[in-house]
C-alpha positions as CSV (number, residue, x, y, z in Angstrom):
1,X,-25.4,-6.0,2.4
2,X,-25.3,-2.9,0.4
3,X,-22.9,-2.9,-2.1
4,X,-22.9,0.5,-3.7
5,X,-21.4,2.1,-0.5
6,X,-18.0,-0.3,-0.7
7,X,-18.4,0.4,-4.8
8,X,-17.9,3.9,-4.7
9,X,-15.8,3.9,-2.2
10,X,-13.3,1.6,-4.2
11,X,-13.2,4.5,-6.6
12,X,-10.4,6.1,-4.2
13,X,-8.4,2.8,-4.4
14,X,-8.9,2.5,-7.9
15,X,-6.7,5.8,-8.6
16,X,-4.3,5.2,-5.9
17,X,-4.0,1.5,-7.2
18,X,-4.3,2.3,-10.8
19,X,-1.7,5.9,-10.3
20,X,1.4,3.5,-8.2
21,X,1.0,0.6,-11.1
22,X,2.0,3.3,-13.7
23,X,4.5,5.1,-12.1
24,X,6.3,2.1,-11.8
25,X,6.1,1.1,-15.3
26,X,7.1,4.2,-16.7
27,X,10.0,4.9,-14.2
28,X,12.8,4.8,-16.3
29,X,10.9,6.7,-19.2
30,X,10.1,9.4,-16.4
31,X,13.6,9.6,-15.0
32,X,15.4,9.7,-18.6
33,X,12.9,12.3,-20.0
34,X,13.7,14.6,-16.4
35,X,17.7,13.9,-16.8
36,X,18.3,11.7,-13.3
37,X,18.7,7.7,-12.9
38,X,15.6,5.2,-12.5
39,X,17.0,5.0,-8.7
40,X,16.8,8.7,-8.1
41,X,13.4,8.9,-9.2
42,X,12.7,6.8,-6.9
43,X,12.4,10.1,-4.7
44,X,9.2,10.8,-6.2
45,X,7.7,7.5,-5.6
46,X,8.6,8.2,-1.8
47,X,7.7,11.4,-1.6
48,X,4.3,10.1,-2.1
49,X,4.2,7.5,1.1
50,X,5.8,10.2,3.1
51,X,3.0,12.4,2.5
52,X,0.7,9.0,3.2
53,X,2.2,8.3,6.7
54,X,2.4,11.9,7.8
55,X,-1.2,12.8,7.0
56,X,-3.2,9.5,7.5
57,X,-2.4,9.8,11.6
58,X,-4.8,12.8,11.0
59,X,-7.5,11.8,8.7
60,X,-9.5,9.7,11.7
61,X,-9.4,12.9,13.9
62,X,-10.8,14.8,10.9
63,X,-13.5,12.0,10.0
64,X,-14.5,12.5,13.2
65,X,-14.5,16.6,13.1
66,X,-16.1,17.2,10.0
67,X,-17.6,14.2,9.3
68,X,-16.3,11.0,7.2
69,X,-18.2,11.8,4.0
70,X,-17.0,15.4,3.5
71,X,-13.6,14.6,4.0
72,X,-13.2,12.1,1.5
73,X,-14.5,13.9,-0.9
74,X,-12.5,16.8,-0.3
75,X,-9.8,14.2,-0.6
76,X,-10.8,12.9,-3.6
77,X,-10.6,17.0,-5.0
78,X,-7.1,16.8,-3.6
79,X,-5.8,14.0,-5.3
80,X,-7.1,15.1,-8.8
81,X,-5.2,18.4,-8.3
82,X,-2.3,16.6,-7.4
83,X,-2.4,14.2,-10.3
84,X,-2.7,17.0,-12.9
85,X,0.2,18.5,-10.9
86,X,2.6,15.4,-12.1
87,X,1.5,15.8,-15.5
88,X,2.7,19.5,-15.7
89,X,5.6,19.0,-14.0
90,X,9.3,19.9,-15.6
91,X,12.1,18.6,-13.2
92,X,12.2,16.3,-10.5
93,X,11.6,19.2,-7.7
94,X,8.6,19.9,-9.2
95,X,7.5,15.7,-9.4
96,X,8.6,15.4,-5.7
97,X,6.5,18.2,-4.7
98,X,3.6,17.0,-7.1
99,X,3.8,13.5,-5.8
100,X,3.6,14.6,-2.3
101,X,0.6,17.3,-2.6
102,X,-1.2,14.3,-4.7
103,X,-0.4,11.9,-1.5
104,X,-2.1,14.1,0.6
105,X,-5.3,13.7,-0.8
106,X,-4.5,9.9,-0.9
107,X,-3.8,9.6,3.1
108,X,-7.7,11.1,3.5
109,X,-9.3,8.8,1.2
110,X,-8.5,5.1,2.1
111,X,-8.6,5.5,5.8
112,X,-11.7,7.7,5.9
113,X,-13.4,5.3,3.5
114,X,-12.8,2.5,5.6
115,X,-14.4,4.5,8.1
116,X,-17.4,4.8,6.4
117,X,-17.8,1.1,5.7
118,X,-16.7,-0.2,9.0
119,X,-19.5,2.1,10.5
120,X,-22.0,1.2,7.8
121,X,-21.3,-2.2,7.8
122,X,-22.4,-5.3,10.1
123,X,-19.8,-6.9,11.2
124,X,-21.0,-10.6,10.0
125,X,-20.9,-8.9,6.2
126,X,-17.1,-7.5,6.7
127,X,-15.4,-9.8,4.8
128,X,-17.4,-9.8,1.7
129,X,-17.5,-6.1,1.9
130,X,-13.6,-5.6,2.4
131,X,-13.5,-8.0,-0.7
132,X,-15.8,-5.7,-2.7
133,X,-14.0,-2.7,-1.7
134,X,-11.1,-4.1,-3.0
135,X,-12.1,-5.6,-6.1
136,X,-12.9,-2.6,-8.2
137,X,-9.2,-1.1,-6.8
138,X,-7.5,-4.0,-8.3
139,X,-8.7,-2.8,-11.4
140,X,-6.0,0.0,-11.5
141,X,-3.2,-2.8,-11.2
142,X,-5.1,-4.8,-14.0
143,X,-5.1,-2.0,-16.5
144,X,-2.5,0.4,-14.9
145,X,1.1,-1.7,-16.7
146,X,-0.2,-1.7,-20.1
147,X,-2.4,1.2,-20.3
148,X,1.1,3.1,-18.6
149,X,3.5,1.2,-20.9
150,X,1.0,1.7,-24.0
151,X,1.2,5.6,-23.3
152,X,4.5,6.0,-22.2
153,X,5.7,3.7,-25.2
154,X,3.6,5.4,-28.0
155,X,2.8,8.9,-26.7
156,X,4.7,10.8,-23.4
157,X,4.5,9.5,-19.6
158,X,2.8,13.1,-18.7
159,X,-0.1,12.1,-19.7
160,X,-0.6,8.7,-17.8
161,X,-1.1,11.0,-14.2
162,X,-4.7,12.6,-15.8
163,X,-6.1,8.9,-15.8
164,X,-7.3,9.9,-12.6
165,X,-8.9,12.8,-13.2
166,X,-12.2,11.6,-14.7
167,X,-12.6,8.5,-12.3
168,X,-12.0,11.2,-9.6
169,X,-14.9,13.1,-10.7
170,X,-17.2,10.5,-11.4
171,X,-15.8,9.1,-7.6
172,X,-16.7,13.2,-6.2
173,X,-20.2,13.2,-8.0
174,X,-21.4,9.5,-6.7
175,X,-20.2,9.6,-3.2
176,X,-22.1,12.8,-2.9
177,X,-25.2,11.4,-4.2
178,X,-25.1,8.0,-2.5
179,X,-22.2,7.7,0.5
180,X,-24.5,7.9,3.7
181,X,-23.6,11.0,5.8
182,X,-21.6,9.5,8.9
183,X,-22.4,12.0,11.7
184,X,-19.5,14.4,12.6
185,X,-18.8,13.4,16.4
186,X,-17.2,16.2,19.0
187,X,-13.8,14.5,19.1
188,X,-10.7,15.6,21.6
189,X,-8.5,19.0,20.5
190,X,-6.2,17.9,17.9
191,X,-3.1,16.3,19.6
192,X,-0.5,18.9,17.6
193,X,2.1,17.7,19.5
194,X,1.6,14.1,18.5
195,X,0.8,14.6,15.0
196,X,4.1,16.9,14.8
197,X,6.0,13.6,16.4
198,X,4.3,11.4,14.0
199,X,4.5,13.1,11.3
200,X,8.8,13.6,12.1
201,X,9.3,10.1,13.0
202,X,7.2,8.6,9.9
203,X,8.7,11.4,7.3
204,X,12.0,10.9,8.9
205,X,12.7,7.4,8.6
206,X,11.1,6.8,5.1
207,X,12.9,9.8,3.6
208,X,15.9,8.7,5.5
209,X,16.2,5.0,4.3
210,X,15.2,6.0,0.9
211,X,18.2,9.0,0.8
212,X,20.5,6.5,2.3
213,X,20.9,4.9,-1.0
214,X,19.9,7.9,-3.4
215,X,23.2,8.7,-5.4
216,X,22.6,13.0,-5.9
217,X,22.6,13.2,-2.2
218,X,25.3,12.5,0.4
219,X,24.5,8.7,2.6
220,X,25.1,11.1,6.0
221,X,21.7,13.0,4.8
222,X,19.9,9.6,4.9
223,X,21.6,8.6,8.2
224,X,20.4,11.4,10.2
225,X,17.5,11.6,9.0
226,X,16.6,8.3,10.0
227,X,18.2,8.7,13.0
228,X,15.9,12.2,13.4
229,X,12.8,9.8,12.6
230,X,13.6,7.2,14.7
231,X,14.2,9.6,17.7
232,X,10.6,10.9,17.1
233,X,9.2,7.6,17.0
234,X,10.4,7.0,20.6
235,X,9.3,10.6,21.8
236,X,5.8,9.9,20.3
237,X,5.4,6.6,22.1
238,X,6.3,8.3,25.5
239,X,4.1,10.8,24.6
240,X,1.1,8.6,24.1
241,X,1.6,7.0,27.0
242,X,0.8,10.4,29.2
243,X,-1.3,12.1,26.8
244,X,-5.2,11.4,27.6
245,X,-6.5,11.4,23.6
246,X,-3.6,11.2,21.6
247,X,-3.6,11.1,17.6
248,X,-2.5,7.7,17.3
249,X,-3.8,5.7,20.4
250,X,-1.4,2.7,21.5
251,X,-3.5,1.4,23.8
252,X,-5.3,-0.4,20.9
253,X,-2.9,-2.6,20.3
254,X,-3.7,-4.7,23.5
255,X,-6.3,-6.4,21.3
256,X,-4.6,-9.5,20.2
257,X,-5.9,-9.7,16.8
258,X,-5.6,-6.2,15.9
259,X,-1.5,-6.3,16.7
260,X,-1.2,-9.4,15.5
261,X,-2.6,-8.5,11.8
262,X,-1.0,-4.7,12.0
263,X,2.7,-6.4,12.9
264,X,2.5,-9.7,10.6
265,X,1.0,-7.3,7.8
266,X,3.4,-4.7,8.3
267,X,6.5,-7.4,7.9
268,X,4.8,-8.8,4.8
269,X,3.8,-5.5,2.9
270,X,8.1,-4.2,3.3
271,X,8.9,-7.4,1.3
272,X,5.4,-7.0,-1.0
273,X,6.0,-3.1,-1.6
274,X,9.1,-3.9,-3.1
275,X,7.7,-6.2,-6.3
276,X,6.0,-3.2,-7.9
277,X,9.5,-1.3,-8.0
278,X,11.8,-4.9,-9.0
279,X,9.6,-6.2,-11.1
280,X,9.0,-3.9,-14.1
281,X,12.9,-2.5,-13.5
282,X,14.2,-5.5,-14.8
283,X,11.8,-6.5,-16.8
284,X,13.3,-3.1,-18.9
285,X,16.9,-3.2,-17.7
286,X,17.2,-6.6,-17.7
287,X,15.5,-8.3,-20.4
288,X,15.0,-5.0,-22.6
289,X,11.3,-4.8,-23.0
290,X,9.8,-1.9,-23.5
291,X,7.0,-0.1,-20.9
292,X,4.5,-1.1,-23.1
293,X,5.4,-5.1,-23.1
294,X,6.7,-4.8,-19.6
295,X,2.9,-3.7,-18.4
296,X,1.5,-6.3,-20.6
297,X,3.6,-8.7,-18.1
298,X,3.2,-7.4,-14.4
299,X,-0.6,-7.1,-15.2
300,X,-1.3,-11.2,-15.2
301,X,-0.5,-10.7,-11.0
302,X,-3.8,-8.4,-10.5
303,X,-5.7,-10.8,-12.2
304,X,-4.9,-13.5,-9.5
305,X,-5.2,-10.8,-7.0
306,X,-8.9,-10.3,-8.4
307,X,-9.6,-14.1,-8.6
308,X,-9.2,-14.3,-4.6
309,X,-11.9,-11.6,-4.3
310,X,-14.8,-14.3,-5.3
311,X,-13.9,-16.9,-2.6
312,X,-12.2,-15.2,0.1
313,X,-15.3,-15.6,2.5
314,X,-16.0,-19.3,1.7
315,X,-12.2,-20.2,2.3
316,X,-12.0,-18.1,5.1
317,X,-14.9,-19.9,6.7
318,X,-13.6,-23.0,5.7
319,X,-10.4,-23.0,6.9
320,X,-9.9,-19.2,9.5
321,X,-7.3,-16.5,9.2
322,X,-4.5,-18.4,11.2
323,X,-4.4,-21.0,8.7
324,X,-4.7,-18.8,5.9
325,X,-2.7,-16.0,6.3
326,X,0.2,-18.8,7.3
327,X,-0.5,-20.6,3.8
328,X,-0.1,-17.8,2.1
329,X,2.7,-16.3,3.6
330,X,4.9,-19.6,2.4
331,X,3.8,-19.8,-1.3
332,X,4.1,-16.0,-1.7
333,X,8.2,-16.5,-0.4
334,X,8.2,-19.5,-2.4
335,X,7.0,-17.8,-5.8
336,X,8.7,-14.5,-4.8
337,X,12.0,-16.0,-4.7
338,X,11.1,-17.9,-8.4
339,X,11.7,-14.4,-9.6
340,X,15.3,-14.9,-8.8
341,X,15.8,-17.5,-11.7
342,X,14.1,-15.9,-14.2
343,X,15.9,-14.7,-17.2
344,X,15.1,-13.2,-21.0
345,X,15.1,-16.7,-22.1
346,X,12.4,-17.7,-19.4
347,X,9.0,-18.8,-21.4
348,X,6.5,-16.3,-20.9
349,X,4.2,-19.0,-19.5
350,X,6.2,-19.7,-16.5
351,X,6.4,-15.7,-16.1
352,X,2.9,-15.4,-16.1
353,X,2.2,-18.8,-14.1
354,X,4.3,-17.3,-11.0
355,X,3.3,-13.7,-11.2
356,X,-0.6,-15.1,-11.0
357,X,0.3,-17.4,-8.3
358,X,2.2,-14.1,-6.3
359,X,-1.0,-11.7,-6.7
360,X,-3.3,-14.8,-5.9
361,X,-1.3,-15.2,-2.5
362,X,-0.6,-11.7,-2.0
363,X,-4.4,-10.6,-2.0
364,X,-5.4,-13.4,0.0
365,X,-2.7,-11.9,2.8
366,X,-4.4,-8.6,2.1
367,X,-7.7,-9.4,2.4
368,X,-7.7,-11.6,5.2
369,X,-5.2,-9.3,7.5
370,X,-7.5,-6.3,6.3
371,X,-10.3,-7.8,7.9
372,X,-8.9,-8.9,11.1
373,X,-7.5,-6.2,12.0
374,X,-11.2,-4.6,12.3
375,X,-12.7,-8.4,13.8
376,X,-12.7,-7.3,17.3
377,X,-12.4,-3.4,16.9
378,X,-15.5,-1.6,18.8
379,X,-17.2,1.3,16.9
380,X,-15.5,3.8,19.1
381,X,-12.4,2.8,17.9
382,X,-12.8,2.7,14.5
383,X,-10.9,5.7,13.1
384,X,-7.8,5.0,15.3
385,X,-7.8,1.6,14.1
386,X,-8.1,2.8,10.7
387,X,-5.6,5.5,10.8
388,X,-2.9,3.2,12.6
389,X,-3.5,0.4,9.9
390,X,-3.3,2.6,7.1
391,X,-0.1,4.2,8.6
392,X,1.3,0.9,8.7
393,X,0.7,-0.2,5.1
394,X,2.0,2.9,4.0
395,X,5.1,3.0,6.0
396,X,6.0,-0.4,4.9
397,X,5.0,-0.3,1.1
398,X,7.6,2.7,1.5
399,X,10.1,0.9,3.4
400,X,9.9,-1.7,0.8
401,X,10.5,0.4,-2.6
402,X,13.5,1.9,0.2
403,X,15.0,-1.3,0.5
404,X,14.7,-2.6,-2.9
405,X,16.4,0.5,-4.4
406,X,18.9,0.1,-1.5
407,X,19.8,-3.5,-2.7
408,X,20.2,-2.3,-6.3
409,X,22.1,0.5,-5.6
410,X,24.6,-1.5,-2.9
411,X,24.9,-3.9,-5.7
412,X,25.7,-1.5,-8.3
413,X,28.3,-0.3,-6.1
414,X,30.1,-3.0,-6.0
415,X,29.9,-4.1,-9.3
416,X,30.6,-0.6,-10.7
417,X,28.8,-0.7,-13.1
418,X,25.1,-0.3,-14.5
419,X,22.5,-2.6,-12.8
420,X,22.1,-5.5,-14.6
421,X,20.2,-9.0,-14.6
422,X,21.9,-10.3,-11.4
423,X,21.8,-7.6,-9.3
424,X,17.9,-7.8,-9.9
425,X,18.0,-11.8,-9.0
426,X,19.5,-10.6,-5.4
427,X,17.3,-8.7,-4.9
428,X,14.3,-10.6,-5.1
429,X,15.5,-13.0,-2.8
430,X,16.8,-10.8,-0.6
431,X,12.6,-9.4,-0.4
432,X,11.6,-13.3,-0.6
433,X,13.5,-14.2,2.6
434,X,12.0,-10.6,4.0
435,X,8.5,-12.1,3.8
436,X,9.5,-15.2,5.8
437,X,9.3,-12.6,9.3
438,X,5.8,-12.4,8.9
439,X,5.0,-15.7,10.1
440,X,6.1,-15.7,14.0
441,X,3.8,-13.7,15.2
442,X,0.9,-15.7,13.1
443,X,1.8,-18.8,15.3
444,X,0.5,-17.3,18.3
445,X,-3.1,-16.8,16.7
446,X,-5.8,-19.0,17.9
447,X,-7.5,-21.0,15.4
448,X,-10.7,-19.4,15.8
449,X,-9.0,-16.3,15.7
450,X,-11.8,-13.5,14.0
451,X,-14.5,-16.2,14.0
452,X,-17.1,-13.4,14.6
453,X,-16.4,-12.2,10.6
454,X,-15.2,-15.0,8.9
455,X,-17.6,-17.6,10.2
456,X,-14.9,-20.1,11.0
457,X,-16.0,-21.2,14.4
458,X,-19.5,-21.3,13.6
459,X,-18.5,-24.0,10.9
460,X,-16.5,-26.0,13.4
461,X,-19.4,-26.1,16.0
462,X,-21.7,-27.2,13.5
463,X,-19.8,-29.9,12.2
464,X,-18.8,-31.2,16.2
């Protein structure tokens, strides 16, 4: 397998990875230094997945124009502009519009990337690769917290955004000298009409749910908004259905494995995208820490999340996604909800015990619903598949910093007060009990379920 094409390519992951870690660190230093509340910034952290899940739906059809390797690193260009546009910026208008021009360059690279390796990449190899890929990204989460709290603690929170820009130019400089060039094929016209549907319904509903509980602007905003969204979301699928190429094709999800991974992933990431936002909140608000010993804290998960990396293959072969992905799905509710119980007076070993245990879980979820989702995918339809995957991650990481801040904010509410310990405790096991509705549909996978990638059946065979 050649591993310098998944190497670089993790370069993209790295910043996204390494630029969500320490925004959420710094969050409250942000959002006191631009005059609004931690929840109100938490516009800025949307703004970013709206831009995700309007633009990915695109980035396949582009791949596909122009050709995979010029587009992500035209991305790449994108996202370094956008980053240096956070650092600059004076008021939250000017973050919200930063954040979203940088997460336009992020909905080209991950999909596109994926792109590259799925087409690059035999099939028998693409679990080991999807682990590679994601190794060197988990990086940012690793050294994201405390480098973010270190800076934001000692120096000033603008200058965390230009961590980016040097790995994004060694990433534009490498994947020109070394990304294979993916042929450009002739692709369908654009489907305007669908990508103006999908881009409504996805904008729509994420800004929505996140305005519902946003305390500068009126809950009706939010309402109609998501309303607006959802209506979209309906026109889009009726407009798929008559269209001959739309942008996003729903036909793919008559393969079994792919809806399967795409719907039980998408359940699992609302409750996971919520953990980055809880966790260093009230490790601040809550226990008082500052960014700087907060990041020293949330880091221990990535290093779980890294340890799965190095045995994902063998276990998958071992033991197949069904059982897997259902294993995982349990502990990570189990050590989620732990959360829930911990207080200032918690030792920092059993912190660090459950948050290694969470990213341990968490990546093996990641990894092993990453992969299956491509298992049975034929190289014709590998940039819808990757554009509707990486729509889905996105619209659920968003939907899960949405309902989050909607818990704390509901809970403030009633209190009346500032958000303090408890209001954090609900909310964790509000997102452990959300993780729970990912395991349905995994009970209808059959055990051999991927085989083709992860080996699984072959094992069986040889051992009957």
């Amino acid at each position: 397998m050649n591993r310098i094409v998944p190497l670089i390519l993790a370069v993209a992951l790295f910043m996204e990875q390494m630029d969500s870690t320490v925004i959420a660190t710094a969050l409250p230093a942000i959002a006191a230094d631009l005059g609004v509340g931690p929840i109100t910034l938490k516009l800025a952290v949307t703004a970013y997945l709206v831009a995700l899940a309007i633009f990915i739906p695109v980035s396949g059809w582009m791949a596909d124009r122009f050709g995979a390797k010029r587009v992500f690193r035209l991305a790449i260009i994108v996202f370094i502009l956008g980053s240096i546009a956070c650092a600059f910026s004076g008021n939250l208008l000017q973050f919200v519009f930063s954040r979203f021009f940088q997460g336009m360059g992020g909905a080209m690279m991950m999909p596109v990337g994926r792109l590259v390796l799925l087409r690059t990449t035999k099939r028998s190899d693409l679990v080991s690769a999807m682990a590679l890929l994601t190794i060197p990204g988990l990086v940012g989460p690793l050294t994201g917290p405390p480098i973010g709290g270190f800076i934001t603690t000692y120096f000033s929170w603008h200058w965390i955004f230009l961590i980016n820009v040097p790995f994004g130019v060694v990433g534009y400089i490498l994947s020109g000298i070394y990304l294979p060039d993916v042929e450009a094929d002739a692709p369908p016209p654009l489907d305007v009409r669908g990508f103006l549907l999908s881009a409504t319904a996805a904008g729509g509903i994420i800004f929505g749910l996140s305005v519902m509980s946003l305390p500068a602007l009126p809950p009706i905003i939010g309402v109609v908004t998501t309303l607006i969204g959802a209506g979209a979301c309906l026109a889009y699928v009726a407009h798929a259905r008559r269209t001959p190429s739309p942008i996003l094709s729903l036909s793919i999800f008559s393969n079994r494995t792919f809806r399967t991974a795409i719907v039980s992933g998408t359940l699992f990431r609302i409750a996971s995208g919520a953990i980055p936002f809880l966790m260093p909140l009230m490790l601040q608000l809550g226990f008082g820490l500052s960014p700087f010993q907060s990041g020293m804290i949330t880091f221990v998960g990535a290093i779980g999340a890294i340890t799965t990396k190095f045995i994902a293959r063998r276990v998958l072969a071992f033991a197949g996604f069904r059982t897997v992905l259902i294993c995982s799905a349990i502990v990570t509710t189990i050590v989620t909800a732990a959360n829930g119980f911990m207080t200032p007076e918690t030792p920092y070993a059993v912190i660090f015990f459950f948050l290694l245990m969470a990213g341990f879980m968490r990546s093996f979820f990641f990894t092993a619903t990453n992969t299956l989702s491509y298992s049975d995918i034929e190289d014709a339809q590998a940039s819808q598949a990757t554009s509707i995957a990486s729509v889905a991650q996105q619209i659920s990481l968003a939907l899960g910093v949405a309902t989050a801040a909607s818990i704390l904010e509901i809970r403030s509410l009633f209190s009346g007060s500032h958000l303090a310990l408890g209001d954090f405790h609900v909310a964790f096991f509000v997102v452990a009990a959300l993780s729970l509705a990912s395991l349905p549909p995994l009970f209808g996978l059959p055990k051999n379920a991927g085989a083709s990638v992860s080996g699984h059946r072959a094992k069986a065979e040889i051992e009957a």
